[in-house]
C-alpha positions in Angstrom: 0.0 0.0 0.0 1.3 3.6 -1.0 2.1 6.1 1.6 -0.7 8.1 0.5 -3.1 5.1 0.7 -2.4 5.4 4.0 -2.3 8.9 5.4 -6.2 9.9 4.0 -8.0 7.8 6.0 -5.9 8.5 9.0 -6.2 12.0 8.5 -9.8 11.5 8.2 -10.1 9.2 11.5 -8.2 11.8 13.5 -10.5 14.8 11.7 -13.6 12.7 12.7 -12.4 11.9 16.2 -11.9 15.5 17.0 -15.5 16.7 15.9 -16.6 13.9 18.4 -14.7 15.0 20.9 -15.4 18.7 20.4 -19.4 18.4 19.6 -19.6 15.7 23.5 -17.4 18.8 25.2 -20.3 21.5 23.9 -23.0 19.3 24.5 -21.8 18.1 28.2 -20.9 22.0 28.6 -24.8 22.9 27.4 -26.3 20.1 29.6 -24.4 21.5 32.8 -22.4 18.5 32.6 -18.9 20.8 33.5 -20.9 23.1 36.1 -24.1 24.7 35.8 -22.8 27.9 35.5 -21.0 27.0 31.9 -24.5 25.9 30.7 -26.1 29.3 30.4 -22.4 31.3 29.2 -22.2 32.4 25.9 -20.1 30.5 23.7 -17.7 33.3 22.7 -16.6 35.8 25.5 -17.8 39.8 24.9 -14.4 41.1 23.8 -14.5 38.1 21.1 -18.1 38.7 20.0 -17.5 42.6 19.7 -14.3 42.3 17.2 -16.3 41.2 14.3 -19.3 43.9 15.2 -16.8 46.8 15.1 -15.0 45.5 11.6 -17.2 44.7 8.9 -14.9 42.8 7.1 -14.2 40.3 9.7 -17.6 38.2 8.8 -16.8 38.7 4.9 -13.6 36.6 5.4 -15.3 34.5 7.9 -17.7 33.7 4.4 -14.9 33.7 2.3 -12.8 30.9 4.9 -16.3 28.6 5.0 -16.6 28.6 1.8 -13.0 27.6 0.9 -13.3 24.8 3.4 -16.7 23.6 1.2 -15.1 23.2 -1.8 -11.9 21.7 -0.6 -14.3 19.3 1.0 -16.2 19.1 -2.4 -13.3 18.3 -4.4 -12.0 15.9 -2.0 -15.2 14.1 -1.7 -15.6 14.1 -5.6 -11.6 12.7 -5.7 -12.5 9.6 -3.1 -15.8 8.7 -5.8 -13.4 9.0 -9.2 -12.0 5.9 -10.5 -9.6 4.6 -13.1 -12.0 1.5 -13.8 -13.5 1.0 -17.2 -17.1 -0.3 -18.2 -16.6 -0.6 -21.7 -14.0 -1.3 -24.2 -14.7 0.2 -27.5 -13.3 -2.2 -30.4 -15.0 -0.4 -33.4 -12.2 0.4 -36.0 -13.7 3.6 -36.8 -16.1 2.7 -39.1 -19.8 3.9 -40.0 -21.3 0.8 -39.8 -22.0 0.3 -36.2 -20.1 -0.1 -32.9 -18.3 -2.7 -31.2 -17.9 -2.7 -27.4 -16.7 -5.0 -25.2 -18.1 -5.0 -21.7 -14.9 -4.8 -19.5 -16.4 -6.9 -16.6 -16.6 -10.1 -19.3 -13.2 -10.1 -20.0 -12.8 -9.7 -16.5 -14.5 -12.6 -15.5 -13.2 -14.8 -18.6 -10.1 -13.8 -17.3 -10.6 -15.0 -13.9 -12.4 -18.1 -15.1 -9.0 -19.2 -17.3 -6.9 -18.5 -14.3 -8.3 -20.5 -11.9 -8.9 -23.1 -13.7 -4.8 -23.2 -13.7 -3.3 -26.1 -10.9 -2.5 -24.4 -7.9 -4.8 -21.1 -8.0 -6.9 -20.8 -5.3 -8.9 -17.6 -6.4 -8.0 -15.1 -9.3 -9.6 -11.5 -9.6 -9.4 -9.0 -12.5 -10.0 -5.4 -13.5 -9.8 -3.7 -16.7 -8.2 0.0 -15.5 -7.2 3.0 -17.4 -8.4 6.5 -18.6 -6.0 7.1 -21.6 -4.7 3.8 -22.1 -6.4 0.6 -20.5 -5.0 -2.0 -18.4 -5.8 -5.6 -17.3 -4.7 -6.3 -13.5 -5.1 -10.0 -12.4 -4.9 -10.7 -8.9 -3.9 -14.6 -8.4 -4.1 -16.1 -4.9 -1.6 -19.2 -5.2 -1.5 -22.1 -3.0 1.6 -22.7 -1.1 2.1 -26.1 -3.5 1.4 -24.1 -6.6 4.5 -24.1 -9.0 5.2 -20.3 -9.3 7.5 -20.2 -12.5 4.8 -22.4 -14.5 1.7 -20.6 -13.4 3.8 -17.1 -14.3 4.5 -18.3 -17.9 0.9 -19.6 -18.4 -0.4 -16.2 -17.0 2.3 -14.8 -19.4 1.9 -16.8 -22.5 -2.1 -17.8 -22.5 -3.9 -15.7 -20.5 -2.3 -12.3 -21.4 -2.9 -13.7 -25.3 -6.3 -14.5 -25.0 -6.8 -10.9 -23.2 -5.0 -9.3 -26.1 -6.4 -11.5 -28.8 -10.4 -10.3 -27.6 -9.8 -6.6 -27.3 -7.7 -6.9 -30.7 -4.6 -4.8 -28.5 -1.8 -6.4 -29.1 0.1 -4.0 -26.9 -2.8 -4.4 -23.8 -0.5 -3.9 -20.4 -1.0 -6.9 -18.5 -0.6 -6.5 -14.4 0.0 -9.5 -12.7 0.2 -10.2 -9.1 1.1 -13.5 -7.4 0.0 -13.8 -3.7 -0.1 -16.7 -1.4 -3.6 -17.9 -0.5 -4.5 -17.7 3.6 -4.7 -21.5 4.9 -4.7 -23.1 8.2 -3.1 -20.6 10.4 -2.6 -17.4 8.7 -6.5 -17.8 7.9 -7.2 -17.6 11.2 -5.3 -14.6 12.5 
């Protein structure tokens, strides 16, 4: 997993854990939980309150600082929901006579049917990716019996040719990775 993989959804946890932690203090504070004379203060002291009264441009930037934090959120929110996967592959070759698609989740699952099918596979998983140019990632779970080098050039030599021979790419990147399956123990944990 990439660094970056990693840092969001920490980021996110600690963001999330915060708001809890602030929203319980305001409601405990409002419910007379810390004292009953916190319940009935004011959020902001007087001085604080007054400072935007007496400058009229203080709730202006106030507007302007909300509404950056929107659309960061916006944009970030729009970023988690994009994706690199295709739904179609379009194999016309540019003629009038009608179109020619390929659903990417068949060859997907043609793909996954040939590879596990193959002696030592325990499960096998595929996604056609790309926005410019596509991609075919296979995911191969391998038992701990399976002969690696032999299943590789299989993967390499049939599966990858049958991939490129139905979208008619000859050049179609092929992704491969070679896991070992969880058994017994490692199942388990």
């Amino acid at each position: 997993m990439r660094r970056v993989d990693r840092v969001g959804p920490v980021l996110v946890a600690l963001l999330g854990l915060a708001l809890l932690v602030g929203g319980a203090l305001g409601a405990a504070a409002g419910l007379g939980a810390l004292g009953a004379g916190r319940a009935d203060d004011p959020v902001l002291a007087p001085a604080l309150r007054a400072w935007p009264q007496e400058r009229g441009w203080a709730w202006w930037a106030v507007a302007g600082g909300c509404l950056a934090v929107a659309l960061l959120a916006l944009w970030w929110l729009l970023a988690q929901l994009r994706t690199d996967r295709v739904a179609r592959l379009d194999l016309s070759d540019g003629g009038v006579d009608g179109a020619l698609v390929l659903r990417s989740g068949a060859l997907a699952d043609a793909v996954e049917e040939e590879v596990g099918r193959m002696p030592g596979v325990v499960a096998a998983g595929a996604r056609v990716h790309g926005r410019r140019g596509h991609r075919l990632a296979v995911v191969v779970d391998v038992d701990e019996h399976a002969d690696v080098p032999a299943l590789r050039e299989r993967l390499v030599r049939e599966t990858a040719e049958h991939a490129r021979a139905a979208t008619g790419d000859p050049g179609l990147p092929v992704e491969v990775l070679l896991r070992p399956a969880a058994t017994g123990r490692r199942a388990l944990a």
